[in-house]
N, C-alpha and C positions, 0 to 999 in steps of 0.2 A: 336233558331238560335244563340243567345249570347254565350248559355251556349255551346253550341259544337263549337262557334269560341273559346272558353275560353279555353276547353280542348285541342284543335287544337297545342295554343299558349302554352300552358302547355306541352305539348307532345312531341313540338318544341324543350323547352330549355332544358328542360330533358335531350333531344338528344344531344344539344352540350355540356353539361356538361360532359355525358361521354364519347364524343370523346376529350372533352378537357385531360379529364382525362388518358385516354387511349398515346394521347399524351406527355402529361407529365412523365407518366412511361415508354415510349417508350425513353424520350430523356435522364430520368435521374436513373430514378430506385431511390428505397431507400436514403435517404440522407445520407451521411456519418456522425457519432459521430464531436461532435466540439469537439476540445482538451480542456482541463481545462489549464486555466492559467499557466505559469512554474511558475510563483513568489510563488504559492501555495503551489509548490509540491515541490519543489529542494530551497535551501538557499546556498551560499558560504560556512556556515560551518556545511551542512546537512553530514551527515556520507556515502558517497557514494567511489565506488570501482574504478573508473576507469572517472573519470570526462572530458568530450569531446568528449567520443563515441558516432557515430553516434544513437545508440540507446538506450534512458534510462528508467530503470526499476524502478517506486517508490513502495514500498511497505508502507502501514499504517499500523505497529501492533502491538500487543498485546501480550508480553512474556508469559501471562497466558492461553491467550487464545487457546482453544483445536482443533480448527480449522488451526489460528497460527499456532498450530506446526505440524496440517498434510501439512501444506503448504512449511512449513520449508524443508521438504527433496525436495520437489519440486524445491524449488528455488536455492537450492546446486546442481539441476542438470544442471540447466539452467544456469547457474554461471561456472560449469561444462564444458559445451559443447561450450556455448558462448565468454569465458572470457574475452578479454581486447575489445571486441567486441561490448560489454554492459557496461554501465554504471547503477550495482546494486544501489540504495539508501532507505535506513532504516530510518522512520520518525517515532516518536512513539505515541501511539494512545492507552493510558489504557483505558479502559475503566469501568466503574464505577462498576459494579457488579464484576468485578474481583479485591480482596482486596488488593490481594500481587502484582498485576500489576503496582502499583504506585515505588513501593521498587524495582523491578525488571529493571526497566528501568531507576532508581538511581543509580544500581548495574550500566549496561552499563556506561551510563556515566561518573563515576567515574571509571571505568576502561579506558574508551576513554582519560579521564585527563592522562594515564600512556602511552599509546599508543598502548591499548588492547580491542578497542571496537569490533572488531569482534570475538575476540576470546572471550570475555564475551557473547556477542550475540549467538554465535555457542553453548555453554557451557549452556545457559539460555534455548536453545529449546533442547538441548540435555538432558537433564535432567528434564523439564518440571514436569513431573512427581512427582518428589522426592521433589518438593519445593511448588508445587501448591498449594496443602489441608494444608499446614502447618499453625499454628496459626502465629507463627513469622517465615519468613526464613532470620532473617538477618544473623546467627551465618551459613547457608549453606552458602549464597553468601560468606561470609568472607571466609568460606574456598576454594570456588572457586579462589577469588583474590591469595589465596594462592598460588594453586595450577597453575595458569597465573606467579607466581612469582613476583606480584603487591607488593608495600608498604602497607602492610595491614591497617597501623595507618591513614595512610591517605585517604587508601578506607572508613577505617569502619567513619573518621570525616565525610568523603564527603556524606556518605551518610546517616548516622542518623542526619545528619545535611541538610538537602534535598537542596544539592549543587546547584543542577542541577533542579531545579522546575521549573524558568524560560525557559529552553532550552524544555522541554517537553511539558508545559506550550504553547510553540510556535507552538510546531510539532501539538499537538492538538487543538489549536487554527486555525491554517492552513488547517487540516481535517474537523471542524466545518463548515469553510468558503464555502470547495468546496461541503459540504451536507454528509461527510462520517457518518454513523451511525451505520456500523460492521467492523468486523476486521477480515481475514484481505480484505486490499480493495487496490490493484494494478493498476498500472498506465504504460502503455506503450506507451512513447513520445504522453503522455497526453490523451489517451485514456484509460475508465477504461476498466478492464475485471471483471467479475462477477462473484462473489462467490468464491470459493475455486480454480483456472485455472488446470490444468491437463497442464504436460507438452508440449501435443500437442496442447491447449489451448495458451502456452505463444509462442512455436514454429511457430504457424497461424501466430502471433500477430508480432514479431520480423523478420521473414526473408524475408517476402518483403518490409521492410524497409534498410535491408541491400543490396539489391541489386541495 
């Protein structure tokens, strides 16, 4: 008699558990993503496109990396379609197995010192290729600066002299914080998206924000 009031009572909570349950997905559904901190992701002097739009896009990445740069054409679309609409922002994030990633995002930098950070950026994924296997690419960058019309004496001090170590140093130290471990790793008004985004991936992500 115990043991079947026992199962009784067992059968019971069983029971409310999955009406509790059943109510709880009825009231709420899935929880939504928490946003990551903005102190993480955006700095006053983070490299970004359009600062105050309703919507901003962090990107974490990696000039070398092959993924990086099938993202690259992605995000020139969305940059594209979107423009003063979004707030683009580029934080950098070498990562360790990629040797020339450290040099590559010395190169930006010291072209940002001239007032040509995007167009070194645009120039580093558009070429990817031609610089990546290389044993040293500093003498390519240099002729990138060139080619920007940059003070070359000053690019090549700035960066064989690793001007800018601290400022990456920061970007990556900030990626560390919020748990990034690949590249690249996107952030839309603080929610991440995963893996490599397809442009209808970042379209989801952005336009019911704008409305």
């Amino acid at each position: 008699m115990g043991e079947a009031k026992g199962l009784i009572i067992t059968a019971a909570v069983t029971l409310l558990i999955l009406i509790g349950g059943v109510i709880l997905l009825s009231k709420g559904g899935t929880a939504k993503p928490t946003p990551v901190d903005s102190s993480f992701l955006v700095k006053s002097d983070s490299h970004q496109t359009n600062p105050g739009a309703k919507v901003t896009v962090v990107e974490f990445g990696d000039y070398e990396c092959p993924a990086c740069g099938a993202a690259y054409p992605i995000t020139k679309q969305v940059l594209s379609t979107y423009g003063s609409q979004i707030n683009f922002v580029f934080r950098n994030f070498p990562l360790p197995q990629h040797k020339n990633a450290p040099m590559a995002a010395e190169a930006a930098e010291a072209a940002n010192a001239q007032g040509k950070f995007w167009e070194m950026h645009d120039k580093l994924y558009d070429t990817q290729n031609d610089w990546a296997d290389l044993d040293n690419p500093f003498n390519t960058f240099v002729g990138y600066a060139k080619d920007l019309g940059l003070n070359t004496d000053q690019f090549k001090s700035d960066v064989q002299g690793n001007k800018y170590a601290n400022v990456i140093s920061t970007d990556t130290n900030d990626g560390n914080a919020i748990g990034i471990n690949a590249t690249p790793t996107f952030y839309v008004n603080g929610i991440a998206l995963s893996g490599v985004p397809s442009f209808d991936d970042f379209k989801s992500a952005i336009d019911p924000l704008l409305k």
